[in-house]
ROKE-568899 format. One record per atom (N, C-alpha, C): atom name; y, x negated, z negated. Coordinates in steps of 0.02 Angstrom, whole numbers, padded with zeros to 5 digits, m for minus. Layout:
<rs>
(r CA (Y X Z))
...
</rs>
This chain:
<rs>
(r N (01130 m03689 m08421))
(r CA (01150 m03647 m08477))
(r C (01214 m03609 m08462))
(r N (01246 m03649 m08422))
(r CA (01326 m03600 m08431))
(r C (01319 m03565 m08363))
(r N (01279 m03560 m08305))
(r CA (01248 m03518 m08259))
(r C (01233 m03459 m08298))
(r N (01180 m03451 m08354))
(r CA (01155 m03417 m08368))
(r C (01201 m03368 m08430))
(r N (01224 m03383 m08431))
(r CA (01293 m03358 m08490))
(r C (01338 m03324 m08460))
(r N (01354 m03360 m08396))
(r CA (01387 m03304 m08353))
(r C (01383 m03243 m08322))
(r N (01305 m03262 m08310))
(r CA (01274 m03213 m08278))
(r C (01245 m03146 m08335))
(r N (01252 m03174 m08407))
(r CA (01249 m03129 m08445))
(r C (01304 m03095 m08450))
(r N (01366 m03113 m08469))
(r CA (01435 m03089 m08460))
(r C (01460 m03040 m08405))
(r N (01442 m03051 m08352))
(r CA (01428 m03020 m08285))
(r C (01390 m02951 m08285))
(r N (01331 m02975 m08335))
(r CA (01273 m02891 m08317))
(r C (01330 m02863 m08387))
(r N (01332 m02862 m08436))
(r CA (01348 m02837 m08493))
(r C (01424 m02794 m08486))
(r N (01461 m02825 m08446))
(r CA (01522 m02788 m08442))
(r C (01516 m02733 m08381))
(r N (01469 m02727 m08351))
(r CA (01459 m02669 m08333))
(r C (01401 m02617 m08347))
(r N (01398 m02618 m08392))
(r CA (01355 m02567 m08439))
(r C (01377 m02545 m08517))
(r N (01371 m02495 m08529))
(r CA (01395 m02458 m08576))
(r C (01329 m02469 m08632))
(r N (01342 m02477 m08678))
(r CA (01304 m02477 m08725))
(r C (01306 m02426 m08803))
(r N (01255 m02375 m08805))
(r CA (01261 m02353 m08857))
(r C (01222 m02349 m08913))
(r N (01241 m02355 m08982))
(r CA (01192 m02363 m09043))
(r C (01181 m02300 m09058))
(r N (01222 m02217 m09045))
(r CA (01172 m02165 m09053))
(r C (01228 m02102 m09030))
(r N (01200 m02057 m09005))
(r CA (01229 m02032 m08965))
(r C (01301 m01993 m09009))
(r N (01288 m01978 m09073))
(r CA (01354 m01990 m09115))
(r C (01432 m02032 m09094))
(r N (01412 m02096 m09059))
(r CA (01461 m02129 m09033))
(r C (01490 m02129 m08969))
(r N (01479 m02071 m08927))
(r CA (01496 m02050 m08873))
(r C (01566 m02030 m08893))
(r N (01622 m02078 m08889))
(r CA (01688 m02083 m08900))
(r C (01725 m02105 m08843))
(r N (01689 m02085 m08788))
(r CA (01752 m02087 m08732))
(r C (01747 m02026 m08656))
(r N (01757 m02044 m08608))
(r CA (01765 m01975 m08572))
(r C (01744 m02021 m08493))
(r N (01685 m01974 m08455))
(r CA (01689 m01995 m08401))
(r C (01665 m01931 m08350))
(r N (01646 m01958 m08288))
(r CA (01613 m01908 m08241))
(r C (01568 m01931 m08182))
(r N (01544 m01900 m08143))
(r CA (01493 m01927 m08105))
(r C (01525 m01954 m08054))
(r N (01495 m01995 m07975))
(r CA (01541 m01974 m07915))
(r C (01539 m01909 m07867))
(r N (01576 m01886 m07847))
(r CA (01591 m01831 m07826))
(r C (01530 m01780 m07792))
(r N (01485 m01859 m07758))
(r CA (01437 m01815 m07708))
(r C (01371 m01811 m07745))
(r N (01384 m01819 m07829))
(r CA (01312 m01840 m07868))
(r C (01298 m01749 m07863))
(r N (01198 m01751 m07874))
(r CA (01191 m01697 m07873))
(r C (01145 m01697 m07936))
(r N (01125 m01692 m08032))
(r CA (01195 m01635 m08018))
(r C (01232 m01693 m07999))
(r N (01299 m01634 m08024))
(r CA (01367 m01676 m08060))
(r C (01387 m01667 m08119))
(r N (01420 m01713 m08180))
(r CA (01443 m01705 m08245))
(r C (01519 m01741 m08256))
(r N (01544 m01698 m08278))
(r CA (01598 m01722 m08305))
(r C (01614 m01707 m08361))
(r N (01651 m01752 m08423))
(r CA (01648 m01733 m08496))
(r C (01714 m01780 m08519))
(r N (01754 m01737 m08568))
(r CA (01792 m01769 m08609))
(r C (01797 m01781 m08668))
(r N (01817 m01818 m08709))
(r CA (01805 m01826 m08785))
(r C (01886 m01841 m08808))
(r N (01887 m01796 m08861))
(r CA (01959 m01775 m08898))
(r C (01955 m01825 m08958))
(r N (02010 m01901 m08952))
(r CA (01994 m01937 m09012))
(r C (02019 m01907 m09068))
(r N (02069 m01840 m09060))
(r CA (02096 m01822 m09127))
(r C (02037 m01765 m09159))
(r N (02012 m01734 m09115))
(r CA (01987 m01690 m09135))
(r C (01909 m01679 m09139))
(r N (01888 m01759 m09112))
(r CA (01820 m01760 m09109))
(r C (01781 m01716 m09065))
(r N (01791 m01664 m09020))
(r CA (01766 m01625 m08975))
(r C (01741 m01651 m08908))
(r N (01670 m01628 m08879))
(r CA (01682 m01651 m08804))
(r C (01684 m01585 m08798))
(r N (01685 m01581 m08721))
(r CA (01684 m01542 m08680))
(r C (01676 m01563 m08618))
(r N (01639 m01519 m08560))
(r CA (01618 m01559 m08510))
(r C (01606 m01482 m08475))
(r N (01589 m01519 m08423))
(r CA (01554 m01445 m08344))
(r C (01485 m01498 m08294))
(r N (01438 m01466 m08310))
(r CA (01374 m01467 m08265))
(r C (01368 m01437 m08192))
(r N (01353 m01478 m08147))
(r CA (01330 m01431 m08085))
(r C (01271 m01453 m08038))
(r N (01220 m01409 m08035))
(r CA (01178 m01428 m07988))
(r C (01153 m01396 m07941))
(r N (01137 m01403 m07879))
(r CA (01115 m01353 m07828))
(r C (01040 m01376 m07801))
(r N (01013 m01340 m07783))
(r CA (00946 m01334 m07742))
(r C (00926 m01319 m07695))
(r N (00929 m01305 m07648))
(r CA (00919 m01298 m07563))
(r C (00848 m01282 m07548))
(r N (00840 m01222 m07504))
(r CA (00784 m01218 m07464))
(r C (00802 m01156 m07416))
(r N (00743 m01161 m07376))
(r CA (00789 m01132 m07319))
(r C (00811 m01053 m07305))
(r N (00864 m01033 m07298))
(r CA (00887 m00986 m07316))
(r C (00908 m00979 m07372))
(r N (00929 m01028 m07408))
(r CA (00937 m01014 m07466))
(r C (00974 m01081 m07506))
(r N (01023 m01033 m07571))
(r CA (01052 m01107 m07598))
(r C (01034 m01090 m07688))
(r N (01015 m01110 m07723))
(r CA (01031 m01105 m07787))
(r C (01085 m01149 m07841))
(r N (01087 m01123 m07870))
(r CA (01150 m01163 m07906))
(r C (01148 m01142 m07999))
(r N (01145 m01197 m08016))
(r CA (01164 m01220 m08084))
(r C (01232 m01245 m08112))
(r N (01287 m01199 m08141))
(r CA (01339 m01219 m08156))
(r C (01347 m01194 m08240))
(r N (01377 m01266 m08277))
(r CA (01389 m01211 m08339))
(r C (01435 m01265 m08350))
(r N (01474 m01246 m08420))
(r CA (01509 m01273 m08460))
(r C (01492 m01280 m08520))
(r N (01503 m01363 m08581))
(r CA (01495 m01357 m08651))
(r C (01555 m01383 m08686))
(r N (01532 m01382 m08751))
(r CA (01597 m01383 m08786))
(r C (01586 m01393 m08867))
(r N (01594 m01448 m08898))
(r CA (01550 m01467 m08980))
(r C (01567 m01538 m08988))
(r N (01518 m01537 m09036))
(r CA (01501 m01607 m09058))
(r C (01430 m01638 m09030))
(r N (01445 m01699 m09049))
(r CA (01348 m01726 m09033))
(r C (01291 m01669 m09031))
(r N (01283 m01670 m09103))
(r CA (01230 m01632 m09134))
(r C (01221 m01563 m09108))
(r N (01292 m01528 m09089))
(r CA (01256 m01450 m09078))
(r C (01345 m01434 m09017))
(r N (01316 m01418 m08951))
(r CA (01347 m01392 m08906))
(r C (01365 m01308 m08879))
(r N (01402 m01292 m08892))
(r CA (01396 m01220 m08874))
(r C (01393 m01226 m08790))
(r N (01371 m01196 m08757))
(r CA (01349 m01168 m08684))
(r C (01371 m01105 m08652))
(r N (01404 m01119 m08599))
(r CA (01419 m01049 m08551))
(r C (01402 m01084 m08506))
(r N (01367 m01008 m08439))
(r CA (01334 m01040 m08404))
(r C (01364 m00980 m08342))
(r N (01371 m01023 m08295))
(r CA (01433 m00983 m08237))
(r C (01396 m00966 m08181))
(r N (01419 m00890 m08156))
(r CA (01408 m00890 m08066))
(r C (01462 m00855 m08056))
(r N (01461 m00821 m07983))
(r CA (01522 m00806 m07946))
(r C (01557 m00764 m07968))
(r N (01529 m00694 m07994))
(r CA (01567 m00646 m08037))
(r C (01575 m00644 m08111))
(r N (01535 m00686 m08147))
(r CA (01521 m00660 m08196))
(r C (01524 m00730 m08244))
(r N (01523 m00722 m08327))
(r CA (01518 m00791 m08372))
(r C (01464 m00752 m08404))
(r N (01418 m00799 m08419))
(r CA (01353 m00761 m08469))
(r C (01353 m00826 m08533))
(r N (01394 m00839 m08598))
(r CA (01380 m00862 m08635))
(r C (01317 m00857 m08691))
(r N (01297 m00914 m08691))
(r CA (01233 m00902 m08750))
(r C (01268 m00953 m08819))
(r N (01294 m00896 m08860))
(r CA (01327 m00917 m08928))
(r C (01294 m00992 m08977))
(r N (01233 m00984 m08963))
(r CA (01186 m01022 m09006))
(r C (01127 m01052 m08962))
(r N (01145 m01122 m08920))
(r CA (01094 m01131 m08863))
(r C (01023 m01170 m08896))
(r N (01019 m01142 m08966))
(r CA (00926 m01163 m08976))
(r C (00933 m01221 m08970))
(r N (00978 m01263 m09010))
(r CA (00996 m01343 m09028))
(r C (01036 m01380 m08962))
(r N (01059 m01362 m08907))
(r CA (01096 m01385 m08851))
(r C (01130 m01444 m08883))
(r N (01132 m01498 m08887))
(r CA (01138 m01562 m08907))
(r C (01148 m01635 m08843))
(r N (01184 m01691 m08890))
(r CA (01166 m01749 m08852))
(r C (01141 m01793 m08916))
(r N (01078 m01815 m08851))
(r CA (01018 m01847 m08916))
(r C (01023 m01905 m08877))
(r N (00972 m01959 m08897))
(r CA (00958 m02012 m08898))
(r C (00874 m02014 m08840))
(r N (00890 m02031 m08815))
(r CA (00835 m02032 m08778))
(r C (00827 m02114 m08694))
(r N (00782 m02138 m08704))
(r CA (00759 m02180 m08684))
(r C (00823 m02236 m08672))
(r N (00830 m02265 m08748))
(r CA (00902 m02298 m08759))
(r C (00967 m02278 m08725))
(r N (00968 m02193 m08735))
(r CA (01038 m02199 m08694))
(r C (01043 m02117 m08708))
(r N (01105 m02078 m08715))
(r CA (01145 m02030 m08724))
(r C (01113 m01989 m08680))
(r N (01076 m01920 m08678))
(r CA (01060 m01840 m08629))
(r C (01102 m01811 m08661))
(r N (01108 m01762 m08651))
(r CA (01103 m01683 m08632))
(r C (01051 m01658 m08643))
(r N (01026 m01630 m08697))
(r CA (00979 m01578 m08701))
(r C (00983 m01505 m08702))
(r N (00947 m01466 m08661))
(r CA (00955 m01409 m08664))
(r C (00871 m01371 m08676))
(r N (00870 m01315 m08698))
(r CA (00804 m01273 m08704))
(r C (00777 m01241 m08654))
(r N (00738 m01241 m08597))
(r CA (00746 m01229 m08548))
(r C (00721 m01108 m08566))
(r N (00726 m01115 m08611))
(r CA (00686 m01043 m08640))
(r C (00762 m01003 m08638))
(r N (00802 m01043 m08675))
(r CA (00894 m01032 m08686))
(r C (00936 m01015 m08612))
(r N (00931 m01074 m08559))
(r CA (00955 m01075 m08522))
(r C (00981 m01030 m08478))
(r N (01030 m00998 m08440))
(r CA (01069 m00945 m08415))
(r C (01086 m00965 m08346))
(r N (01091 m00902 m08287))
(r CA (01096 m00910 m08242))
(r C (01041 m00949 m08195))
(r N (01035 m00989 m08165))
(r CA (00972 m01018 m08114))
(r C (00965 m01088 m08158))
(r N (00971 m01102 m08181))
(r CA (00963 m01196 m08227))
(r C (00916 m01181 m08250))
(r N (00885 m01149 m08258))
(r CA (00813 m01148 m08293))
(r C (00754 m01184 m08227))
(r N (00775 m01162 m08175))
(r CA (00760 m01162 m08107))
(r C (00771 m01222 m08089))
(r N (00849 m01216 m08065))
(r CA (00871 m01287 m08044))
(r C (00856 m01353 m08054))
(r N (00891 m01367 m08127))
(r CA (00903 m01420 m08151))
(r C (00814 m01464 m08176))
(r N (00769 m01412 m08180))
(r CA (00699 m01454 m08178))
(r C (00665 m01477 m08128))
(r N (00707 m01451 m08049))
(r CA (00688 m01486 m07992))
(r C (00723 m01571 m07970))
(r N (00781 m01552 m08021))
(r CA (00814 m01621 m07994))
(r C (00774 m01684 m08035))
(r N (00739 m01690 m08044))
(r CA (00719 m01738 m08106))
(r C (00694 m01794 m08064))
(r N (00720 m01848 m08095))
(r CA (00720 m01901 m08065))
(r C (00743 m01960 m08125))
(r N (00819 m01997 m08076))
(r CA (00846 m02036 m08140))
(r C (00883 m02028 m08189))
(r N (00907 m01961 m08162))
(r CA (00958 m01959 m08215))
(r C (00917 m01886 m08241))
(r N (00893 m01858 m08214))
(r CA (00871 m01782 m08258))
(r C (00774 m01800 m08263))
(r N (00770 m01767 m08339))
(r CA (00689 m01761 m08342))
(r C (00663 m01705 m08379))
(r N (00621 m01676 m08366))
(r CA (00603 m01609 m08419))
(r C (00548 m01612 m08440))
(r N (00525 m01578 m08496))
(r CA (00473 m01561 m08529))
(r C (00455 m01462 m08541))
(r N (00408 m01470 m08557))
(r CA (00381 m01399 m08534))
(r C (00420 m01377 m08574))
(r N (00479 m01377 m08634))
(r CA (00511 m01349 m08669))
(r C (00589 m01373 m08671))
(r N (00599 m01416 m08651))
(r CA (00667 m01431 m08633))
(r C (00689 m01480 m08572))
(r N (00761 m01487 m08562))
(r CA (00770 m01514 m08484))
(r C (00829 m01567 m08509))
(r N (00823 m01635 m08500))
(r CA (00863 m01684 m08544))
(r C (00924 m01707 m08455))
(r N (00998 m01719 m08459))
(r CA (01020 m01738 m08405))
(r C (01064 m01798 m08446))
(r N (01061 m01864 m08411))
(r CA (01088 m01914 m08447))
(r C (01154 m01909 m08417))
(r N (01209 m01936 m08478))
(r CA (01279 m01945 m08484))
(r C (01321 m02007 m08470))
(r N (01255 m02055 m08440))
(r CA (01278 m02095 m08419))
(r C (01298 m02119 m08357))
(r N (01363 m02099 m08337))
(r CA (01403 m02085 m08283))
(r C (01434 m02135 m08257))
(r N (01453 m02151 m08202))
(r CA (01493 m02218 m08179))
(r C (01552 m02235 m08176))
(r N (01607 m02155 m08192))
(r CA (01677 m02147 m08159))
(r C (01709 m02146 m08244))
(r N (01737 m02195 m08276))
(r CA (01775 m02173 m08346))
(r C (01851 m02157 m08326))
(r N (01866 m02124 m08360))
(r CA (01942 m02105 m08380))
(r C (01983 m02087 m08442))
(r N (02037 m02090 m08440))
(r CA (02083 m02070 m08484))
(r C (02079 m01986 m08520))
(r N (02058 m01947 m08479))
(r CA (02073 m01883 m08498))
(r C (02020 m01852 m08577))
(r N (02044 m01800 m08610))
(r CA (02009 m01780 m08667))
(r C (01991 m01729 m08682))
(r N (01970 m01678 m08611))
(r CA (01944 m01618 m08599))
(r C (01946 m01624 m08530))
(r N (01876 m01566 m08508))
(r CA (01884 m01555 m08445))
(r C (01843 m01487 m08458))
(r N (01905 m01423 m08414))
(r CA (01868 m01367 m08426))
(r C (01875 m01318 m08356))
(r N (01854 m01255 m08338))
(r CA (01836 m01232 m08289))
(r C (01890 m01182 m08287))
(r N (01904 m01154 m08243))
(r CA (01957 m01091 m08248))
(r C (01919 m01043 m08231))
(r N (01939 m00997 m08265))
(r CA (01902 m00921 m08279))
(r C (01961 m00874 m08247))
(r N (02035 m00885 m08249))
(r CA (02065 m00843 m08213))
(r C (02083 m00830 m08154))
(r N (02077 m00778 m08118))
(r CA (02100 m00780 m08050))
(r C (02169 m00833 m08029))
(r N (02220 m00814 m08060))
(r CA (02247 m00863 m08049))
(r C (02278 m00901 m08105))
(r N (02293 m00950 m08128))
(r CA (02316 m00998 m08178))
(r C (02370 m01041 m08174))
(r N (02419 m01013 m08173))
(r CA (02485 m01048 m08151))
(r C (02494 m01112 m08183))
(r N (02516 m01170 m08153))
(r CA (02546 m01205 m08183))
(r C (02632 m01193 m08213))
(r N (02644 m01221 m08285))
(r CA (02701 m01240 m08301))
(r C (02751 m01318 m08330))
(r N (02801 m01324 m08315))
(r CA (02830 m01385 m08309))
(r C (02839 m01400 m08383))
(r N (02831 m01363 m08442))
(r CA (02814 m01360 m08512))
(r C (02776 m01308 m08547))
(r N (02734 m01339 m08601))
(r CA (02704 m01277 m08650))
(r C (02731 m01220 m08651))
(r N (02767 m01181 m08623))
(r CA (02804 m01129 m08627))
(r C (02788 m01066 m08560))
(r N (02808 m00999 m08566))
(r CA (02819 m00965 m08510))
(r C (02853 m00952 m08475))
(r N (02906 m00981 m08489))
(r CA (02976 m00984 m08457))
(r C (02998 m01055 m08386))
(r N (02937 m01093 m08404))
(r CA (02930 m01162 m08369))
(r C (02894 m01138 m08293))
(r N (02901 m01077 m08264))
(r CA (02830 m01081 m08210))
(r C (02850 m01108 m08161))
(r N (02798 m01155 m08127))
(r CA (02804 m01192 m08065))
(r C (02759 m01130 m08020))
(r N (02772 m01169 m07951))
(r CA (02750 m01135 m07893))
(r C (02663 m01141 m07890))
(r N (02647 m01207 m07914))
(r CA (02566 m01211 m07908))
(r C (02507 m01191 m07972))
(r N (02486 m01166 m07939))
(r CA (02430 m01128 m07976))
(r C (02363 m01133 m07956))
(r N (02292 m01149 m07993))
(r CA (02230 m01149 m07999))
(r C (02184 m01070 m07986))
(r N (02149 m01087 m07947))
(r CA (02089 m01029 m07959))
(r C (02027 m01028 m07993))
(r N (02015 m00966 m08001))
(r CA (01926 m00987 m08034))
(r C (01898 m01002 m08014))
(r N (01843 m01043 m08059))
(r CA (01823 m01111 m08025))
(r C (01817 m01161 m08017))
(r N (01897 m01178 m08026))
(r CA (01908 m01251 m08011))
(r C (01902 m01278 m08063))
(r N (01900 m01349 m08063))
(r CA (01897 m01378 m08142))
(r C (01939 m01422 m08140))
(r N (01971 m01432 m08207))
(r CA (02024 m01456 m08222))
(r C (02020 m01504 m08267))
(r N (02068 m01557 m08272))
(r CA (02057 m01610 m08321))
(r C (02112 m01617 m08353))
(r N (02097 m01613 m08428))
(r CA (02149 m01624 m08492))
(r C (02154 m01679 m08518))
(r N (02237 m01668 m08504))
(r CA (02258 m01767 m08537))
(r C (02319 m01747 m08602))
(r N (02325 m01689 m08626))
(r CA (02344 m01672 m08689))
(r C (02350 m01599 m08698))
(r N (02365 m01581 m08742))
(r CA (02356 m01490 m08781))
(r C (02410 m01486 m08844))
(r N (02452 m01426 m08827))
(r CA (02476 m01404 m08873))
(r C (02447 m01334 m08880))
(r N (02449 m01328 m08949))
(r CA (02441 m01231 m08972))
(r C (02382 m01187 m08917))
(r N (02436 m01152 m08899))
(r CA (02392 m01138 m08816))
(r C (02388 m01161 m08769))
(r N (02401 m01225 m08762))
(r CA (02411 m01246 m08700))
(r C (02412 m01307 m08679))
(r N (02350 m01325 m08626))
(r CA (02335 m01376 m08596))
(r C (02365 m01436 m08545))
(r N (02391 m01472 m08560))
(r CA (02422 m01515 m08509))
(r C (02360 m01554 m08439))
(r N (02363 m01529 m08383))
(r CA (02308 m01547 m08338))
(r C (02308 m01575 m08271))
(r N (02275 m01627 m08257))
(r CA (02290 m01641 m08176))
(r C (02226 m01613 m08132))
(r N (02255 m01595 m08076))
(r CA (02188 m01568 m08008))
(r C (02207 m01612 m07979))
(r N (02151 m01648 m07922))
(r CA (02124 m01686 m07902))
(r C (02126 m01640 m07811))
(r N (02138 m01623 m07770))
(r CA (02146 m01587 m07717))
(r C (02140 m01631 m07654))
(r N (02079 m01691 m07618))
(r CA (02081 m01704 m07586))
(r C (02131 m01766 m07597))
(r N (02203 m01796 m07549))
(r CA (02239 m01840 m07563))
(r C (02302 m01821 m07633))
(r N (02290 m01757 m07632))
(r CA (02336 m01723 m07678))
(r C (02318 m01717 m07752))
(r N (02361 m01746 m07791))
(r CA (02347 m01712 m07878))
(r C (02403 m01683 m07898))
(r N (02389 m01611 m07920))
(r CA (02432 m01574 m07955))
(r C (02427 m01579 m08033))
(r N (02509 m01572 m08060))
(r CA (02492 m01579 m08138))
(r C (02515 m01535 m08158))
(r N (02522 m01530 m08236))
(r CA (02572 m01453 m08274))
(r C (02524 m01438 m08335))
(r N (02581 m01403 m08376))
(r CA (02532 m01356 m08424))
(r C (02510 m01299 m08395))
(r N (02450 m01277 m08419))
(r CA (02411 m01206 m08406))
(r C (02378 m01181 m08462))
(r N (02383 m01113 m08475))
(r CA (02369 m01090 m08544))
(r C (02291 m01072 m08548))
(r N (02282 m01120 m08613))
(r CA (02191 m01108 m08633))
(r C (02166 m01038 m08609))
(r N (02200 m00997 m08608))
(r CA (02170 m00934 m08612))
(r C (02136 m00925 m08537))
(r N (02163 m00955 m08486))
(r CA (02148 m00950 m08416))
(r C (02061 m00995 m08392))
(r N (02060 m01045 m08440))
(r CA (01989 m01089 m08430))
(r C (01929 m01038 m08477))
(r N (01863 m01067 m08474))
(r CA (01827 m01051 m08490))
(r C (01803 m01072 m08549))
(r N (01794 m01044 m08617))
(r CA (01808 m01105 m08671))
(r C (01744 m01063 m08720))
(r N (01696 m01085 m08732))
(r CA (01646 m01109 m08756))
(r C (01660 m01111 m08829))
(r N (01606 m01071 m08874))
(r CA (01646 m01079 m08958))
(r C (01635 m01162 m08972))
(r N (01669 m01196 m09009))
(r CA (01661 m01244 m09031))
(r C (01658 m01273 m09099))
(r N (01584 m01233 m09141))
(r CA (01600 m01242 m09195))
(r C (01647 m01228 m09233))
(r N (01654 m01161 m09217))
(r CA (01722 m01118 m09244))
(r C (01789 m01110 m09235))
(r N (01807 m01188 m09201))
(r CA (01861 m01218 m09176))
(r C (01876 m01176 m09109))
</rs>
C-alpha cells in the first residue's frame, strides 16, 4: 500500500491537471527544439494570455513556416499571423479559442480563418500534440517548461531599444529586433518590463508596447 501511494504521488506531481480550459492560470512554453513551438503567458491581474506559435515544414527545396501571435481570454483569442515583411491580422478569428479537448487545454483555430502558411503547415504536424479536422486545427497547451513571466510577445520593430526604466530618458545600449520574442515579467502604461534569452546571455529592460506585435484583446 504505501509502494503504491508513492508511486501515485510521484506520477501526479508531474502533471498538470485541468477542470476546463477557463483555468489556464499560469504561463509556460515548449522546449526550444519542439516543432511547433508555443509559448504563452497569463496576466493574474488582468486575466489576459498571450502567447506566439511556430511551426515549420520542410521539403526539398523548400521551407514553410507557420508563425503567429494571440492575445484574449479562454473563450475568444484575437490572432496575428507573421512572415518576413509583413503582419496580416485577422480581427475576428471565427471563434480562435482554448477549448477542452481530450481532457486537456488546445488551441483552436479555423483552418478557413487561418493566415499566412498554417493553414498548410500546422495540419501536417499532427501527431501528439497537434490534430485537425476538416474544419479546424486543435494544438495542445500542454507544455513542459513553466515560468514566472505574464506575457510573451513578438517584436514588430526594427529596432526596440531597451530602457533601464518606463521612461525615454532611461536608454540602454541593448536593443531587440523583429522577430525576436520577448518575455514579460511586468508592464507599466506603455511599457513592458522583459527578459531575452540569447544563447548563455539574458538581456533585461523596459521596451515600449508599441515596438511588439499586439493583437486586439477584447478591446483591451
Amino acid at each position: 500500500m504505501m509502494i503504491k501511494l508513492i508511486w501515485a504521488l510521484a506520477i501526479s506531481s508531474s502533471i498538470v491537471f485541468y477542470a476546463s480550459a477557463g483555468e489556464l492560470d499560469h504561463s509556460a512554453k515548449s522546449n526550444f527544439s519542439d516543432n511547433p513551438f508555443l509559448a504563452y503567458g497569463y496576466n493574474p491581474k488582468t486575466k489576459v494570455i498571450s502567447g506566439y506559435l511556430a511551426a515549420f515544414r520542410t521539403a526539398p527545396g523548400r521551407t514553410d513556416e507557420c508563425k503567429l501571435v494571440f492575445k484574449g481570454s479562454a473563450g475568444h483569442l484575437s490572432v496575428k499571423y507573421l512572415e518576413e515583411t509583413w503582419v496580416s491580422e485577422i480581427e475576428n478569428d471565427s471563434g480562435a479559442s482554448i477549448t477542452m479537448e481530450k481532457n486537456e487545454p488546445y488551441l483552436k483555430f479555423h483552418r478557413e480563418s487561418m493566415g499566412g502558411d498554417c493553414d498548410w503547415v500546422l495540419p501536417f504536424k499532427v501527431g501528439k500534440r497537434v490534430y485537425a479536422t476538416v474544419h479546424e486545427v486543435f494544438v495542445s497547451v500542454n507544455v513542459p517548461v513553466s515560468g514566472d513571466w505574464i506575457g510573451v510577445y513578438v517584436i514588430n520593430s526594427e529596432r526596440a531599444q531597451f530602457h533601464s526604466e518606463p521612461d525615454s530618458a532611461s536608454l540602454k545600449k541593448a536593443y531587440l529586433v523583429k522577430g525576436d520574442v520577448a518575455y514579460v515579467y511586468d508592464e507599466q502604461s506603455d511599457w513592458f518590463f522583459v527578459r531575452y534569452d540569447n544563447k548563455n546571455r539574458t538581456t533585461s529592460g523596459w521596451i515600449r508596447k508599441l515596438d511588439t506585435v499586439q493583437p486586439r484583446s477584447n478591446g483591451r
